[in-house]
N, C-alpha and C positions, 0 to 999 in steps of 0.2 A: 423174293421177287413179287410185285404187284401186278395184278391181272387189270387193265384198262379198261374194259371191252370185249365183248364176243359180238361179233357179225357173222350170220349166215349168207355165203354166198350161193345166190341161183344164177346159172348158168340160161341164159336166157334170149332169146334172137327178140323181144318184146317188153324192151325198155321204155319206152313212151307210154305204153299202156301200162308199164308194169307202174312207174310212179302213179297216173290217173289215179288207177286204182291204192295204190296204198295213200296218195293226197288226199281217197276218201278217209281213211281213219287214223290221219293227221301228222302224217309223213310228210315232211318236205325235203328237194334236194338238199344236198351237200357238199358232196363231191361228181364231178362228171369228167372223165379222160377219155369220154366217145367209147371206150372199151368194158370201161366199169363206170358203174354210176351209183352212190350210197345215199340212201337217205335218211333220214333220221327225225326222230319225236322232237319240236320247238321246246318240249315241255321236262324231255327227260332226254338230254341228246347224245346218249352211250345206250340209249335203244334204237338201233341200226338195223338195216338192211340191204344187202349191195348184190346189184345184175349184173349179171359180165357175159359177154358175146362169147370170150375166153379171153384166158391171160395172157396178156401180149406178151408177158417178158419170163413165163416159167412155161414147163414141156408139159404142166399137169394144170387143170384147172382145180381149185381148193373146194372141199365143203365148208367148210369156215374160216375164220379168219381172229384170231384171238393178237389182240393187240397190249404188248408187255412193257412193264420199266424200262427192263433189261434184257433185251435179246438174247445178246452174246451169250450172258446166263443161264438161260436157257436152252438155247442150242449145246451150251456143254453140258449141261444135264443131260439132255435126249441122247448126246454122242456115249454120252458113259452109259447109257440103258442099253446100248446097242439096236435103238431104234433106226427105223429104215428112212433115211432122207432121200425125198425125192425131190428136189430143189436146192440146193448148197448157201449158205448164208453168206449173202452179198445185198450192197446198196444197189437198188434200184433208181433210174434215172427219174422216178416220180415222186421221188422223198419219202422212200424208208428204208429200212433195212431188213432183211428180211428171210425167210428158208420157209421150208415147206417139210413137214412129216408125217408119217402115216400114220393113223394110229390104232391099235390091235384091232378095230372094227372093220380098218381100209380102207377109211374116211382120209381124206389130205386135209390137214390143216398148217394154212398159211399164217405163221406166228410173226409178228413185226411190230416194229418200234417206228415211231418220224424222227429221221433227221433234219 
């Protein structure tokens, strides 16, 4: 399996400042669903960072966000490790697919693929 991406998500109530601010060192938007917002380098654009108020559609808000080939993949990796899911791997109505697990530090990381 190929790793795509890693996004740091911040949890954050200051999205409008938060882009200003990184538009200063050459961030522009990406994505925006009012709930999360990603932005990302014109120059290298899988150097990401994404604000979320919280996640509308999981019970945990993520510390990152690692974006894979192959989900499914993965997720049955993590199941055979006997790692802790705290999100169950299902499509999301925003175009991806996706789970959420813990990992030995207690960090959530939200792994997902687009459909």
């Amino acid at each position: 399996m190929a790793v795509r991406r890693v996004v740091p998500n911040i949890v954050s109530e200051a999205a409008q400042e938060s882009r200003e601010f990184y538009g200063l060192l050459g961030f522009e938007e990406v994505m925006n669903h009012g709930w999360i917002m990603t932005l990302a380098s014109p120059s290298s654009p899988t150097a990401q960072i994404s604000f979320m108020s919280a996640d509308r559609t999981a019970p945990v808000d993520p510390d990152l966000s690692i974006e894979v080939d192959d989900v499914d993949a993965v997720y049955a990796a993590v199941l055979d490790e006997g790692a802790e899911i705290v999100h169950p791997l299902q499509n999301e109505e925003w175009g991806v697919r996706r789970f959420m697990v813990r990992d030995p530090n207690g960090r959530v990381v939200n792994v997902l693929g687009h459909i």
